[in-house]
N, C-alpha and C positions, 0 to 999 in steps of 0.2 A: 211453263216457264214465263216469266217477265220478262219485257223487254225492258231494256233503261236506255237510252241515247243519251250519250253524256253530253255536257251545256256546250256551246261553243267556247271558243278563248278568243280572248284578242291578238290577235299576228302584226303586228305593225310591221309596214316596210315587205309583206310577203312576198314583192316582186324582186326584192333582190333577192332571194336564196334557190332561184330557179327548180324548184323542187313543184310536184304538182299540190296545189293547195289543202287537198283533200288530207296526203301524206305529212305536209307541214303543218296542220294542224293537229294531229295527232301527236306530233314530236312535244309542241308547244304545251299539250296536255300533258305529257310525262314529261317536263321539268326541261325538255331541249329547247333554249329561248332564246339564243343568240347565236352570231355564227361561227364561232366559235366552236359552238358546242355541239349544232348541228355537224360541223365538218368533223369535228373528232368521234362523234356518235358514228358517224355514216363509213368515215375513216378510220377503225383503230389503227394505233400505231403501236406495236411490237417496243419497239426502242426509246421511243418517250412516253406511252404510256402506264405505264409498268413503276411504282412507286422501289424506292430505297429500301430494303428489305431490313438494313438496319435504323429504320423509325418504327420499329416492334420494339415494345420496350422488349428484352427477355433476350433479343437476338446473339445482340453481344455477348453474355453470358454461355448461350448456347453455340455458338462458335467457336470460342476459347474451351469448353469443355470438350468438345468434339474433336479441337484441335488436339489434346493432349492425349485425349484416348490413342487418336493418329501415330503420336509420338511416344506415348508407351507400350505402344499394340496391344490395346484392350483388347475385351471380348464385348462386345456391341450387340443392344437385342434392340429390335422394332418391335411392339405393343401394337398392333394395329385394330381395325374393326372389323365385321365380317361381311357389310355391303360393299356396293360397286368403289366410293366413296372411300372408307380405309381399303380396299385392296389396293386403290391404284394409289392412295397416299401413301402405303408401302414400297409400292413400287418403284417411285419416284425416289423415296427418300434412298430406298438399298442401291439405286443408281447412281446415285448423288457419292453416298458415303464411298462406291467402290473406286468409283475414279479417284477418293481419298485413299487407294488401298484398304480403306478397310471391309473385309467381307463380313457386313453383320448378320445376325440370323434374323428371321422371320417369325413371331409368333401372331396368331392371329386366334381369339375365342371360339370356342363350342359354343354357338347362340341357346342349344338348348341346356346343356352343363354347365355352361358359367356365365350365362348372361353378359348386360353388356359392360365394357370396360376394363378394368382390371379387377384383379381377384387376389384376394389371399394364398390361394393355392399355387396359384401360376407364379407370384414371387417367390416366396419358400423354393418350391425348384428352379429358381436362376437363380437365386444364392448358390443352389447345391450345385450348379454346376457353370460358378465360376464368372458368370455375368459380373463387368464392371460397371458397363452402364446402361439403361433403359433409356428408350425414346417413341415416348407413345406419340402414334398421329392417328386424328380422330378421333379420340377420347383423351381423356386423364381428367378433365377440369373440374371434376365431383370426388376424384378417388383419394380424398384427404387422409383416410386411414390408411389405403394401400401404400400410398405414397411414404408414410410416415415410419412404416413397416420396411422400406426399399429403403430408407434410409437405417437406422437400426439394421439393417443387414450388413450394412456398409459398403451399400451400392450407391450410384449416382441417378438421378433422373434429371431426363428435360420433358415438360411435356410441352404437345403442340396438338393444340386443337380448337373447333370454332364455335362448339356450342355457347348457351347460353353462362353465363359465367354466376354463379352463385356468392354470395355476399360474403364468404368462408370461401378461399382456395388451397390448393395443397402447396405446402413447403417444398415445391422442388428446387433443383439448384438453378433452373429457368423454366418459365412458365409464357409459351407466345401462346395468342389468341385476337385476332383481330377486335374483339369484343372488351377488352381490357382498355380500360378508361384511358391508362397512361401511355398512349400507342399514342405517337406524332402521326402515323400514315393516314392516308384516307384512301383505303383500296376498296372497302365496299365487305359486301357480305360473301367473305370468302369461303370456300366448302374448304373439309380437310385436307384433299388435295394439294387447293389453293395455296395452304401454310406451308405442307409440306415444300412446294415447292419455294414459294421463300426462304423458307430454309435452304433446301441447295440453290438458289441465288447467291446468299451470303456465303456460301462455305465456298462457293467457285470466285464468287469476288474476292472473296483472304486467300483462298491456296491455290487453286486453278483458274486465275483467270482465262487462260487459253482453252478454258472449256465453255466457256458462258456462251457460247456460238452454238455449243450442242444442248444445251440447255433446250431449244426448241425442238427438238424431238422427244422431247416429252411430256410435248405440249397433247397428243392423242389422250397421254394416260390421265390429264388433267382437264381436257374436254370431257373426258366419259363420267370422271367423278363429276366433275361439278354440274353439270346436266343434270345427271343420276340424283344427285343429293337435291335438287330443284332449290338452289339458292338464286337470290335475286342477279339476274346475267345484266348488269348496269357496272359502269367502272371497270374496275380491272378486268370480272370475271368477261366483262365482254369479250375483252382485249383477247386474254386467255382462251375462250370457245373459238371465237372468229379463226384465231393463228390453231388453234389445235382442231379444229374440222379440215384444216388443209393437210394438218401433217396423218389427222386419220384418214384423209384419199389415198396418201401415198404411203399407208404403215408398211415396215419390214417385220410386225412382229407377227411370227410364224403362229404364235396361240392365238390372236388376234385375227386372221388370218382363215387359221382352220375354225373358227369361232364362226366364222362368214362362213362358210361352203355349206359346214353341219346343218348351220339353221335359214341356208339359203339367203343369207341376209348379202346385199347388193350395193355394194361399198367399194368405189376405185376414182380412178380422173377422169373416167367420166357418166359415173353416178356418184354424184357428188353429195356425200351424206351430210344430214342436217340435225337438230337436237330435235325430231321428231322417232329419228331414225336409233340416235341411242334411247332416248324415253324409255318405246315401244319393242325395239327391238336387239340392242346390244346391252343394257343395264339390265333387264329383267332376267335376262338368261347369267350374268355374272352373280345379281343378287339370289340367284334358287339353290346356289351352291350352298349358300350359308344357310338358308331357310327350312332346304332339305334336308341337309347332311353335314358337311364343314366346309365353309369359303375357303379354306386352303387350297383345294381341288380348282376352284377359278385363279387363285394366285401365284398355283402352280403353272396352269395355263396359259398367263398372260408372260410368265418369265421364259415358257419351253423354246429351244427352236432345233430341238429335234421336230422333223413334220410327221414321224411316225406317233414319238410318243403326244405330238401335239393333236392330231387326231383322234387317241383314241381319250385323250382329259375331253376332247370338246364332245364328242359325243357322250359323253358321260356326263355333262353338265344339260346337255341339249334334254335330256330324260331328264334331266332334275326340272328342268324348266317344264316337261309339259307335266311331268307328277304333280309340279307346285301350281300350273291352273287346274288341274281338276282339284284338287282339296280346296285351294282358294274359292272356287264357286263353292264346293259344298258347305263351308264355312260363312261365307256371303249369303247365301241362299238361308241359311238356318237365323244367323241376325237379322235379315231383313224381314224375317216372317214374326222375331219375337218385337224387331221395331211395330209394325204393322199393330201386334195385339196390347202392347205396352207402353209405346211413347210416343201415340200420336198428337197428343198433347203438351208433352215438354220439350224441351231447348236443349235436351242433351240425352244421346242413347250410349248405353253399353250392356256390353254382354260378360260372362265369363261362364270357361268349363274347362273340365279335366280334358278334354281329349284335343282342344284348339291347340293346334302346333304353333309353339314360340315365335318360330320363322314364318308366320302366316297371318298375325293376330297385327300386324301394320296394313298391310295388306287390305284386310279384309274392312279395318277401321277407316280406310281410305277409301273404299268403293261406297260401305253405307251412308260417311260423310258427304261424297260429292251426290249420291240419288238425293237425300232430304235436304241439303243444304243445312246440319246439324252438324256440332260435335259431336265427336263417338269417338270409343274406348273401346278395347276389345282385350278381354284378360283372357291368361293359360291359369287357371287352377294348379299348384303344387299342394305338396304335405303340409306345408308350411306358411307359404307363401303364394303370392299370384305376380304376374308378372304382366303387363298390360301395354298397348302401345294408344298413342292418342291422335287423335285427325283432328285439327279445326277450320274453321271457314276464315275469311278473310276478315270477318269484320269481332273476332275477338284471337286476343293474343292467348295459349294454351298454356304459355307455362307461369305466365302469372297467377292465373286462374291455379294451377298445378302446387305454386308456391304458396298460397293462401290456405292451402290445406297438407302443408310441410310436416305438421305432426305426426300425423298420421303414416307418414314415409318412411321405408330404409333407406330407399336412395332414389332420384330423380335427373333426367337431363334431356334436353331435346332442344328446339326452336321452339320458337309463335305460335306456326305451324303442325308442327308433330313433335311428338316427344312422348319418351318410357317411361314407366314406372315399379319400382316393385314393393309391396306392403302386405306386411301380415293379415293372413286370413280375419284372425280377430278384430281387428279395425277396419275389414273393407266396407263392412256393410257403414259403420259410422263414416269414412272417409267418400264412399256415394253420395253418401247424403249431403257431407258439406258439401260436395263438387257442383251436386244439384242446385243447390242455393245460391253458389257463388255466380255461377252460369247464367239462373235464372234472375238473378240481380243483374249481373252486366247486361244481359239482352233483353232488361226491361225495353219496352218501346221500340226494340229495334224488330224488323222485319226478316227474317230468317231462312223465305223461302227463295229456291234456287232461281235468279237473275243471272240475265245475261248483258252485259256491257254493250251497249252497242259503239264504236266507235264513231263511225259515222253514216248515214243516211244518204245513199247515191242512187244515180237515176240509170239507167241502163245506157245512157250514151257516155257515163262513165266508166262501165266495166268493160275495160279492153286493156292490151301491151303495154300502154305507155303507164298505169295507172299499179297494174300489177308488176311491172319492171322494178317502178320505184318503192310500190311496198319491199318487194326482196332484198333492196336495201339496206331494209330495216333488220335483216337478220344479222344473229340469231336469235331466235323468238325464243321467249321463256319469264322465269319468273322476274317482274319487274320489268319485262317488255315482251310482254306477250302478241302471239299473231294479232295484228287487228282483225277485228268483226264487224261488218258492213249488212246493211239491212239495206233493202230492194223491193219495192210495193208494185203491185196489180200485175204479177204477171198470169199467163195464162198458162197451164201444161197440156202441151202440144202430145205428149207421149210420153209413157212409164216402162219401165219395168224392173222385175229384181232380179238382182243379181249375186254372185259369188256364189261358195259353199254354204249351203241350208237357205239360198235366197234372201239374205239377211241384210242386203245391202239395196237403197232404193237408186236406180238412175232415172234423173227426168229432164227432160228435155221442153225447156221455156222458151216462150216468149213475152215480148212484152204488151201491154193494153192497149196497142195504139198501130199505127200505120206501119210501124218497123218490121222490114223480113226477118233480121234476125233472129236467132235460134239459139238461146244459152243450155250448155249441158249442167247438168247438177247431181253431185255426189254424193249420196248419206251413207255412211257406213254402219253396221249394226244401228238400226234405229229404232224407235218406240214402236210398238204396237200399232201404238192409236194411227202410225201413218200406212197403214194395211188400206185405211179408209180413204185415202185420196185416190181421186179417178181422174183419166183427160176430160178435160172441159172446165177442171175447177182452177179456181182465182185464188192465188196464195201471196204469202208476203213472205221473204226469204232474210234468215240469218245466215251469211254464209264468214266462209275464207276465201279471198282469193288469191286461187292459184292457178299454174302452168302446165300444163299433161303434156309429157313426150312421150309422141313413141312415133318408132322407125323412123326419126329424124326431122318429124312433125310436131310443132308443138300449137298447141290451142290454148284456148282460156275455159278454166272448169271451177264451177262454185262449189266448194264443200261447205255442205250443210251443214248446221247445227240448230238450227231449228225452221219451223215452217208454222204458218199460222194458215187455217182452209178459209176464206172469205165467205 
């Protein structure tokens, strides 16, 4: 891997913001430049942060329709999606609407029967039974046919959702997306969630003001999406994680709950969970429901509080979850060996076959993207059609790239980042090829292989309390403000060894090149290979995180590795 140490910046006045300098320049690098900004960064605030839900264009319209459903006791469906992302923007919204009295229903896709978004099938039967109005969250913003067919039913739609917005939208009778040009707000890159709960902002601002107080308890189900969905956490979504990792210390929800015990996962006041903790351990186990089987079983989960029947959903999600890592390696394992024979030379890898599960092929596009530092695509083979999900790196946008070869498409939506596709058999092999071209034009000149940002370069009389205190600050860490990475020269390894189940994890024990007793511990978890090789005695130069290790009421300073260099 490459190291990069990014440039310094200019800090003028750094002694007034009493922050430790190392910290304050890192802010300064991601766009916090004054104090202002600093204090609101370091600060969220709940109740002035948080924009006017009606500067979406779309809102208003969707409020006054929502209203009248209210007022006529429709019959009300949610459209939702099958990750962590639509279940908990379902969840949110059915919360919202009940305290309107209205009990809407729940629909949520078959990832592998109907793909993503809306379908033909699935209107046809809400007409048939009676549906007055739809309201998709997390999807709708491509479904122009669907949409146009909901109408000709003589149903209503609103959609609400955040992808990427296409140059053609559907005619519903309101249409939010933070992405829509004519939007006065500046909330930032909100997940579906995020909207969702905009929308019950607004509907408790017009009819239940006296609910807008509970509104933050549903700040948990809006941490986990937006985390999950890895959108940029700057702006509102800060606001939103920060306030909702406090209300997930202290959740009442019973699926939630037994969700923890099943998968031993350690979440209360005082383990105090962070957006490493849903990443890794609370989104993955909500998304396997959908990937293996059907996300309804996670959204049925997160609504239970029965603890019996919520027990036995979480267990039954907890086996979805470890089915869905053994396939996923096998899946990962069979791409990374056709990348190996096939595209060691190009700027973009994919695969496709009959037997890659639907719910696996992001997945796996995800793992061989971040080894090569490439785009990759990972298709399902049908009768007919393929169906494919997309990873890219940071330095090209995916669904431009994606829109440049629109012909070729039935349908397309995603982010930058990641994004689906799905295209007749007969055109995939022509539609590779432009994708190939497109790719390898944008990353002329550009350098491809996996770098590591270094944020800043410190000395070991900087790695202590006072320097790790104020990084924690900075949380929550994620897209748009990711953990810092700090690099650390000529230490010495006093002592190794490995650790965990299959020894897969390296502990070492440093010091540094010079007079100082002290003694740094260092964490690698699942590491490379190549670090079998290092012995006591040798000279390394460290990428770490730093962080805090408690235990029994002791806390230390411990480097987690991300990479090592032998001298």
């Amino acid at each position: 891997m490459n190291w990069k140490v990014l440039q310094k910046v200019d800090m003028p006045n750094k002694e007034l913001y009493n922050l430790h300098p190392v910290v304050l320049e890192i802010l300064f690098r991601r766009g916090v430049k004054n104090q202002n900004e600093v204090d609101s960064f370091l600060h969220p605030d709940y109740e002035n942060d948080l924009s006017d839900p009606l500067e979406f264009s779309g809102m208003e319209k969707a409020v006054e329709r929502i209203g009248q459903a209210r007022e006529k006791k429709e019959k009300v469906l949610i459209f939702g999606d099958y990750d962590a992302d639509g279940i908990t923007a379902s969840l949110v919204l059915k919360q919202a609407l009940s305290w309107l009295g209205i009990e809407a229903q729940s629909y949520i896709p078959n990832k592998e029967l109907e793909g993503y978004g809306m379908n033909m099938a699935a209107v046809e039967k809400f007409s048939e039974e009676g549906i007055n109005l739809i309201i998709t969250v997390d999807c709708g913003i491509t479904s122009i046919a669907e949409v146009a067919r909901v109408k000709e039913l003589g149903m209503d739609v609103i959609i609400t959702d955040h992808h990427h917005v296409p140059e053609n939208i559907p005619l519903a009778d309101a249409v939010i997306n933070p992405k829509l040009k004519d939007n006065t707000c500046d909330c930032g890159d909100l997940a579906g969630v995020g909207v969702a709960f905009k929308l019950a902002q607004a509907l408790c601002g017009k009819f239940l003001p006296e609910k807008e107080d509970q509104l933050k308890w549903l700040l948990d189900l809006v941490a986990i999406g937006t985390v999950a969905d890895c959108v940029s956490l700057v702006k509102e979504n800060r606001t939103l994680v920060k306030y909702g990792l406090v209300v997930l210390s202290k959740t009442r929800r019973i699926g939630i709950l037994e969700l923890f015990k099943v998968g031993r996962i350690q979440i209360d006041e005082d383990n105090f969970p962070d957006t490493q903790k849903i990443s890794f351990q609370i989104a993955p186990r909500i998304n396997a429901a959908g990937r293996m089987d059907h996300a309804k079983i996670a959204f049925d989960l997160l609504l239970e509080n029965d603890p019996v029947k919520a027990r036995e959903m979480a267990l039954e999600v907890e086996a979805h979850n470890q089915n869905r890592q053994k396939v996923t390696k096998q899946i990962v394992d069979e791409v990374l060996s056709l990348a190996e024979k096939n595209f060691k030379d190009k700027k973009f890898i994919f695969a496709r076959s009959e037997h890659f599960p639907l719910g696996i092929v992001g997945l796996a596009a995800g793992r061989v993207a971040d080894k090569y530092g490439k785009p990759t695509a990972v298709f399902k083979k049908e009768k007919q059609t393929s169906s494919g999900s997309f990873r890219s790196i940071p330095r090209l946008d995916i669904i431009e790239v994606i829109e440049e070869c629109g012909e070729f498409l039935e349908k397309f939506g995603g982010h930058s980042q990641a994004a689906g596709v799905t295209v007749k058999n007969e055109n995939f092999e022509k539609f590779c090829q432009k994708l190939d071209l497109v790719i390898e034009k944008k990353l002329e000149g550009v350098d491809v292989s996996v770098e590591i940002n270094i944020d800043a370069e410190i000395s070991a009389e900087d790695i202590g309390f006072k320097l790790s205190d104020e990084v924690r600050r900075m949380e929550p860490f994620g897209q748009g403000n990711p953990e810092p990475i700090f690099s650390a020269r000529n230490f010495i390894v006093q002592d190794l060894k490995w650790v965990g189940n299959g020894e897969k994890h390296l502990k070492l024990f440093l010091r540094p090149d010079d007079d100082s007793p002290r003694i740094f511990e260092a964490i690698g978890f699942s590491v490379p290979e190549k670090f079998r090789e290092i012995k006591t005695g040798d000279k390394v130069d460290i990428a770490f995180n730093l962080e805090q290790d408690q235990w029994n009421g002791s806390k230390k300073i411990q480097l987690k590795i991300i990479d090592l260099k032998v001298l």
